[in-house]
N, CA and C atoms as a LAMMPS dump frame, in Angstrom:
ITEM: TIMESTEP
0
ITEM: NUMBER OF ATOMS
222
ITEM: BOX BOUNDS ff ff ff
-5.0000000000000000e+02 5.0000000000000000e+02
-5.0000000000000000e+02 5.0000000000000000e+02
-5.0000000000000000e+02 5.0000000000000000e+02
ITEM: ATOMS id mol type element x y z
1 1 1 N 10.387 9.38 -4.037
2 1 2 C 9.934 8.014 -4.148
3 1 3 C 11.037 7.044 -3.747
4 2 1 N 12.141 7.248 -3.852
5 2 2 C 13.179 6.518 -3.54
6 2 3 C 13.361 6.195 -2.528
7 3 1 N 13.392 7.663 -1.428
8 3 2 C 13.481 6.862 0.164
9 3 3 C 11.952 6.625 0.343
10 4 1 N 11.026 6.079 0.235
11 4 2 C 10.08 5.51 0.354
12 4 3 C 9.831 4.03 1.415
13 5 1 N 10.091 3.643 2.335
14 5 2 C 10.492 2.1 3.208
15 5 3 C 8.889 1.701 3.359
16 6 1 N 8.481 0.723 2.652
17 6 2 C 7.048 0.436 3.055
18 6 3 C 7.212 -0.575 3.873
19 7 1 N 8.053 -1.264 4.472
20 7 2 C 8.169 -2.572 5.332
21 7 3 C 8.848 -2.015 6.777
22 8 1 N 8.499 -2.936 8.004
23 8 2 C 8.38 -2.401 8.681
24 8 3 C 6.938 -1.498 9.975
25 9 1 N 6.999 -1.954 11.039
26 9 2 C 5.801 -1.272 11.528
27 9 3 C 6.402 0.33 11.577
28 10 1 N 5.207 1.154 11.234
29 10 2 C 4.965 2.3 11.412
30 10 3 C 4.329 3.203 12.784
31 11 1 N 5.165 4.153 13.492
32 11 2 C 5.307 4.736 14.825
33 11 3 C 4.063 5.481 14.89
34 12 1 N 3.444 5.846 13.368
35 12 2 C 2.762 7.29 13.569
36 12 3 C 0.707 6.612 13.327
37 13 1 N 0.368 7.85 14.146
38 13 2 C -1.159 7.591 13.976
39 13 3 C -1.419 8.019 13.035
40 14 1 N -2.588 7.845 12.793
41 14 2 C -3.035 8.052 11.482
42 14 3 C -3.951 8.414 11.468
43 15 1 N -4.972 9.214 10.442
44 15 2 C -6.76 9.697 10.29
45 15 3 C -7.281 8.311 9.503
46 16 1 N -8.843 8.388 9.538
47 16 2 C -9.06 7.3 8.951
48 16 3 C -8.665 7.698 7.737
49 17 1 N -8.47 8.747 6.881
50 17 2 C -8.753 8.571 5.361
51 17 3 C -7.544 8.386 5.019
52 18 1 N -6.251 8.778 5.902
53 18 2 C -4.427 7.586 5.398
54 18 3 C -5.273 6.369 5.69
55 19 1 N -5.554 5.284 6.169
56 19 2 C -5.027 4.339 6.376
57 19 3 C -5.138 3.771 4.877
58 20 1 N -4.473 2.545 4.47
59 20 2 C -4.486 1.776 3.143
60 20 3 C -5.481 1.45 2.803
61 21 1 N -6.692 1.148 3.851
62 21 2 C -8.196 0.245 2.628
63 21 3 C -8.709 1.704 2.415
64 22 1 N -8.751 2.954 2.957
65 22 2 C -8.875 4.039 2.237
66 22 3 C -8.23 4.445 1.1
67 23 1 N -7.031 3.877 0.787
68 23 2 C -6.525 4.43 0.026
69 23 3 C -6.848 3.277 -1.137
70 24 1 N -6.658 2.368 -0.906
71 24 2 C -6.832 1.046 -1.897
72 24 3 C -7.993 0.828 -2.586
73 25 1 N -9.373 1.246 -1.887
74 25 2 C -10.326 1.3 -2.43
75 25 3 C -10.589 2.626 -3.56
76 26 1 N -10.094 3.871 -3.058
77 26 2 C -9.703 4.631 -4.468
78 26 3 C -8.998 4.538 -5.626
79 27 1 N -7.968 3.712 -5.171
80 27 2 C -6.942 3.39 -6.501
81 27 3 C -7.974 2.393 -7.189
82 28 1 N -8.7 1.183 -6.698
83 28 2 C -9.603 0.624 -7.549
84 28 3 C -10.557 1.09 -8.124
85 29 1 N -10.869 2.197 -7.559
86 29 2 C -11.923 3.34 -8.915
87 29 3 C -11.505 3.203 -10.248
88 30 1 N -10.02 3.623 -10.088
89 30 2 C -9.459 4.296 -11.167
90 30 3 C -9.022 3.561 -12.203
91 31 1 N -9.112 3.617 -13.919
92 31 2 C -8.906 3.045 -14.62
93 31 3 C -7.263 2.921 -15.203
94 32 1 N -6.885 2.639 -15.053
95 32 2 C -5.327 2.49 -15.461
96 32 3 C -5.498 2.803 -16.809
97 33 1 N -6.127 2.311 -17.905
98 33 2 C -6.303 2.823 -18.897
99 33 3 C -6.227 4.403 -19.339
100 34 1 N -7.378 4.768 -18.569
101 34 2 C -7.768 6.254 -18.975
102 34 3 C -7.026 6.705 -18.29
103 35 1 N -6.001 6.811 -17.325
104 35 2 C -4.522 7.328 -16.636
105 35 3 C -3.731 7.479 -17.535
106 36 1 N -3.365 6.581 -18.128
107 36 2 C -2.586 6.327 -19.136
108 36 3 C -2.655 7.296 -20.329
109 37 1 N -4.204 7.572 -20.855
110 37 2 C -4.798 7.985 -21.916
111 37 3 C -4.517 9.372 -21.79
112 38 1 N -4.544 10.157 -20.242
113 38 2 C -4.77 11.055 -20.123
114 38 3 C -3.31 11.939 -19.835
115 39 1 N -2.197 11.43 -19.31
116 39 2 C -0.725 11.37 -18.899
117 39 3 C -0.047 10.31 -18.493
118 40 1 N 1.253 10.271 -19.493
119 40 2 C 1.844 8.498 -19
120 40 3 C 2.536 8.863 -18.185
121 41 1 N 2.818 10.25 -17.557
122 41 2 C 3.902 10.448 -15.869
123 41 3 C 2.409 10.389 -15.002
124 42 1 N 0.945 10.617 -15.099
125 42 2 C 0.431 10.027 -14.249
126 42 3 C 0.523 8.783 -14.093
127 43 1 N 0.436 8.126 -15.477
128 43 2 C 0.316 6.413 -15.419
129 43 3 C 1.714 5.976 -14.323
130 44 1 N 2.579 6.453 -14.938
131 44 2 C 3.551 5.637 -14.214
132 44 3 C 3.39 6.178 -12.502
133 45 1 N 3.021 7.25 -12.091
134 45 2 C 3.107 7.406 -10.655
135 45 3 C 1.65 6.601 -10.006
136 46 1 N 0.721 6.371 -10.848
137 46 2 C -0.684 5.578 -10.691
138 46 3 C 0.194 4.159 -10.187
139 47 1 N 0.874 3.782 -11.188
140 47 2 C 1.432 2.481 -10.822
141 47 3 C 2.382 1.845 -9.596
142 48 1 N 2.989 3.356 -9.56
143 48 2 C 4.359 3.454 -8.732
144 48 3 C 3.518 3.389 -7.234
145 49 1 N 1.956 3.906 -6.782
146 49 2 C 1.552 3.922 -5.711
147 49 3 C 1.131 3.469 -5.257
148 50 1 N 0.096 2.492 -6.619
149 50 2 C -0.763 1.413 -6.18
150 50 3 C 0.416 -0.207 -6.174
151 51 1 N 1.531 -0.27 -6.627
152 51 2 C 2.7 -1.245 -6.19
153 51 3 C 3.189 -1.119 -4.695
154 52 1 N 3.194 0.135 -4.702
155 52 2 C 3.607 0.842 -3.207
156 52 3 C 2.691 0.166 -2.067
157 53 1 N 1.679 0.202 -2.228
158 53 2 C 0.092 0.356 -1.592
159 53 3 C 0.286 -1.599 -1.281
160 54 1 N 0.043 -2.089 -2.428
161 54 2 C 0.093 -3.869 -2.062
162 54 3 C 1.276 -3.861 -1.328
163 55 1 N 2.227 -3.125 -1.641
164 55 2 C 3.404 -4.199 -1.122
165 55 3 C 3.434 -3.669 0.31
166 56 1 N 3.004 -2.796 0.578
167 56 2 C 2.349 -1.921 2.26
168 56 3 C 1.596 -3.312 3.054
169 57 1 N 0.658 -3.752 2.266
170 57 2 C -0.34 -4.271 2.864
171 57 3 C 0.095 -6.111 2.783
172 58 1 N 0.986 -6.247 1.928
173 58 2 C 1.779 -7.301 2.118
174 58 3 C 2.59 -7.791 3.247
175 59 1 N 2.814 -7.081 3.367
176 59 2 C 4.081 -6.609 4.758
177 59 3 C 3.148 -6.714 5.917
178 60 1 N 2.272 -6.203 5.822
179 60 2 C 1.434 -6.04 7.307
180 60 3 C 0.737 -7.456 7.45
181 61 1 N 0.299 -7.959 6.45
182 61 2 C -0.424 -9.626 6.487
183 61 3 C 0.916 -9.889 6.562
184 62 1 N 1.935 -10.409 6.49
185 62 2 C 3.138 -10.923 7.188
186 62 3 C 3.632 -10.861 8.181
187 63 1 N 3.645 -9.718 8.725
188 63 2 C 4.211 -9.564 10.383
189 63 3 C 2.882 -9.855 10.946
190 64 1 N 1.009 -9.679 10.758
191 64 2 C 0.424 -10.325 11.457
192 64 3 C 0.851 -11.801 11.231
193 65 1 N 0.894 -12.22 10.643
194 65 2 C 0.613 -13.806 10.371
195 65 3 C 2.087 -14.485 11.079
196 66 1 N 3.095 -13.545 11.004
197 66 2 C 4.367 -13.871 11.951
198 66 3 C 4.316 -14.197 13.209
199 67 1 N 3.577 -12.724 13.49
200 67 2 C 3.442 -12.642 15.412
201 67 3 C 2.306 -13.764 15.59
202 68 1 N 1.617 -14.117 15.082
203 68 2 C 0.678 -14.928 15.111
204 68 3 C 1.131 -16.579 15.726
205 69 1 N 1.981 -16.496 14.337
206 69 2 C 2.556 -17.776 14.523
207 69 3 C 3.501 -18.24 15.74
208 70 1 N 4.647 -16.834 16.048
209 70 2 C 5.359 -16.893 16.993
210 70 3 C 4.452 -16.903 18.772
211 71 1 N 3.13 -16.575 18.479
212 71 2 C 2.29 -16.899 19.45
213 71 3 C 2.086 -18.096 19.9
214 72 1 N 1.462 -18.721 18.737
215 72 2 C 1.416 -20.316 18.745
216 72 3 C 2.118 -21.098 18.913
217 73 1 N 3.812 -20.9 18.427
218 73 2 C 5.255 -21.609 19.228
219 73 3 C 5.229 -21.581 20.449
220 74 1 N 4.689 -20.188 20.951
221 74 2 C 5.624 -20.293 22.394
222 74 3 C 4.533 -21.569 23.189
C-alpha cells in the first residue's frame, strides 16, 4: 500500500471491470458498517481503497479540467 502513486496519468490499458466507476460503484454496495462488524483489518483496507479510489478520480477531474483550461489559454 505504501508504494501505491494514484496521481499522475497512467501508461497501461485496462479491461472494463479495472476501470474506477467499476470499481466505485462496488465499493458503494458495501456497508462500511457491516465491514467493520465483520473484520476491522477489512474495515480499515475497505477504507484504505475506497480513499485510494476518490483520490484516483480526483486527480483525473484535475488534469481534465487542467488540459482543458490550458486549451482555452492558448
Amino acid at each position: 500500500m505504501s508504494k501505491y502513486q494514484p496521481l499522475g496519468q497512467s501508461e497501461a490499458t485496462y479491461k472494463l471491470y479495472q476501470k474506477l466507476s467499476f470499481i466505485k460503484k462496488n465499493l458503494d454496495s458495501i456497508e462500511e458498517d457491516k465491514v467493520d462488524d465483520y473484520s476491522v483489518i477489512l474495515g480499515r483496507i475497505y477504507r484504505w481503497v475506497s480513499m485510494a479510489v476518490d483520490l484516483r478520480i480526483e486527480d483525473v477531474k484535475n488534469r481534465r479540467d487542467k488540459i482543458a483550461l490550458d486549451k482555452y489559454e492558448r
